[in-house]
N, C-alpha and C positions, 0 to 999 in steps of 0.2 A: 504494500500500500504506500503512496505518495501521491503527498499533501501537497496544494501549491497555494501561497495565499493570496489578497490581493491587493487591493491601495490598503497602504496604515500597518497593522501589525503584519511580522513577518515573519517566516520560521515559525516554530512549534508556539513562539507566543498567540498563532493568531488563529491556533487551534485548541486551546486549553481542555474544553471536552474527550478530542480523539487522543489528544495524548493523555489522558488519564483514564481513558478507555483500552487502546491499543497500545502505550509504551512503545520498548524497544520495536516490537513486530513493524510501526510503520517509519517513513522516512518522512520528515517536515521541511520538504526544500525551502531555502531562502533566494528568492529572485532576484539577481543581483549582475547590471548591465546598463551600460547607459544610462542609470538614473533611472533603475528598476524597469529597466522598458519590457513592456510584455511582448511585445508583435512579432516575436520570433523564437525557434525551437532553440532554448539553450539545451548544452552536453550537459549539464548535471543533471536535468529530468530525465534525458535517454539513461543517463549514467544510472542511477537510484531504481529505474524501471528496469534495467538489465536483469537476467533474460528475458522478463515479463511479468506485468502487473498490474494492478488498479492504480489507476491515476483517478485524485478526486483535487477539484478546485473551486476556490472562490472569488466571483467579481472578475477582476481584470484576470485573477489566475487562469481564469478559465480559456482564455486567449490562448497561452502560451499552451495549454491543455493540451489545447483543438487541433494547432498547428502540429505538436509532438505527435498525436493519433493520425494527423494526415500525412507526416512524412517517416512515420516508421508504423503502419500500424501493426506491426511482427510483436513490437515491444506492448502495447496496450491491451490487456484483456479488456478493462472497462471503464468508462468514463462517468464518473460521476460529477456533474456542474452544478455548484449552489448559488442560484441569481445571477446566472452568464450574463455580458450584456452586451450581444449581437444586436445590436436594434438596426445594423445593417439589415438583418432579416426580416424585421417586424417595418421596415417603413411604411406610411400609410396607415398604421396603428393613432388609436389618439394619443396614449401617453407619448409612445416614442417618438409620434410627430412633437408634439410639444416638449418633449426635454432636450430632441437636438436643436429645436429653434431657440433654446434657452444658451445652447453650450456653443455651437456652430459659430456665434461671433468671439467668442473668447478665443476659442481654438484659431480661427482667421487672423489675430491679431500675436498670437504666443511669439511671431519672431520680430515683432516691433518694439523697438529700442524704448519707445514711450509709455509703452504698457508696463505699469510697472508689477512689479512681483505683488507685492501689496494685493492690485485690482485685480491680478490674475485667480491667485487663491481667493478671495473675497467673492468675486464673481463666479466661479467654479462651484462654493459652497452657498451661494444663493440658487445660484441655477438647479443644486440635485436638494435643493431643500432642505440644506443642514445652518446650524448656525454658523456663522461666522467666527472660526478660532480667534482666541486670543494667545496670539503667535508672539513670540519673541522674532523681532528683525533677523535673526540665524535660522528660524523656524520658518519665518514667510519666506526666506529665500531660498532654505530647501524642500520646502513642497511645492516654490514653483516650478523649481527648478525638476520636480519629477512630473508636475503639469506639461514644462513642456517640453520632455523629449517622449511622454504619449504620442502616437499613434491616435485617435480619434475612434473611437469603437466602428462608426457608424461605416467607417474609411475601409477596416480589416477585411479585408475577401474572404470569408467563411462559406463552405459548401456543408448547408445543412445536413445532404445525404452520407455523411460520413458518420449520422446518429443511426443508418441502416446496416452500414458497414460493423461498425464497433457499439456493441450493447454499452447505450448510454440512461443514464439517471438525470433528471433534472428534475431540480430541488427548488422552488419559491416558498413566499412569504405567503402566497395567496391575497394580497393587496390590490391588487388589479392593477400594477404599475408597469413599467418598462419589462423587468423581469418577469413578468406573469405572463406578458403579450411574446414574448423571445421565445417561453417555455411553450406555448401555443403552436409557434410556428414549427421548433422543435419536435413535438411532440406528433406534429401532420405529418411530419416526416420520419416516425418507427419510433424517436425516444420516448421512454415511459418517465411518468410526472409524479410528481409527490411533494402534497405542500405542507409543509411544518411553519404555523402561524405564534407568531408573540412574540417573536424574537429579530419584527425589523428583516433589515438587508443581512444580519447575520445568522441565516438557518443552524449552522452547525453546532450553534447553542443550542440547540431546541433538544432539550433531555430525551427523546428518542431518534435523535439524529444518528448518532453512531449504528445502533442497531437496527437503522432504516437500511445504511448502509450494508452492513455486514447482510442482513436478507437479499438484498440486490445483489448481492455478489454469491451467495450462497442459492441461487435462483438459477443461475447462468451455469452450474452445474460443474 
């Protein structure tokens, strides 16, 4: 089993449930490139996955998941995604239309000298509907600085039917938001769905989240 996290906690911190469920048994990759850049297959997922395994991830993790299953899918038994956020997929959705019209001028501006780190983070954490850190000046300038060497979700070329290829898990809030509509499209397309509610954008908190898991993988036989 390998964990990938996503914006914010990293490593095993930003699984506290699974590692206090699974221990040693799983690996809690820490994403670490360019200023955490998800949009491409790092060697430590292939590495940790050797010779083969469940890959489970969260948020942005989920990105670099997708890409690992679609260029080695030898290495993936199963993919498990908690609140992926392809809204590449979902466009034409109402939430997803409305949160990339939220984010889509912030991202246009990330390589202007004017836009200051400040408004970047600031506007980032208005547009997904959180409040506004109170960042220390070394703190706004490195979360923008992980704003902006993202990739843009909506941008990522994702081939949905790769949830038909590799038995995949998708995991929502059940909120009806961006990740609900993702899990929708996903799920037209062979992946099975499973919503763990109370726990926000972080499912894997959710006290049967582990053992959701362990059934989906004990399913696939």
């Amino acid at each position: 089993m390998v964990f990938l996290h996503g914006t914010g906690s990293a490593g095993a911190n930003a699984w506290p449930r699974q590692v206090a469920d699974f221990g040693d048994t799983a690996h809690f990759i820490r994403r670490v490139h360019d200023g955490d850049h998800p949009d491409h297959v790092q060697p430590i997922v292939l590495e940790a996955l050797a010779p083969r395994g469940h890959l489970v991830a969260h948020s942005y993790g989920c990105v670099s998941a997708v890409l690992a299953a679609t260029q080695r899918p030898e290495r993936v038994s199963s993919l498990v995604l908690c609140e992926p956020p392809f809204v590449g997929l979902s466009a034409g959705m109402p939430q997803t239309d409305a949160h990339v019209a939220g984010l889509a001028p912030l991202f246009d501006r990330k390589d202007d000298p004017t836009f200051t780190d400040l408004e970047f983070s600031a506007g980032f954490a208005r547009a997904v509907g959180m409040p506004v850190p109170d960042f220390t000046p070394e703190q706004v300038a490195r979360s923008a600085a992980r704003l902006r060497a993202f990739t843009p979700a909506w941008l990522i070329p994702i081939d949905p039917a790769l949830v038909a290829r590799v038995p995949t898990l998708v995991v929502t809030s059940g909120t009806s938001d961006i990740y609900d509509e993702v899990a929708q499209v996903l799920a037209s397309h062979g992946a099975s769905r499973l919503i763990l509610g109370g726990y926000g954008h972080r499912v894997q908190d959710h006290p049967e989240a582990s053992a959701a898991f362990q059934q989906f993988w004990s399913s696939l036989g």
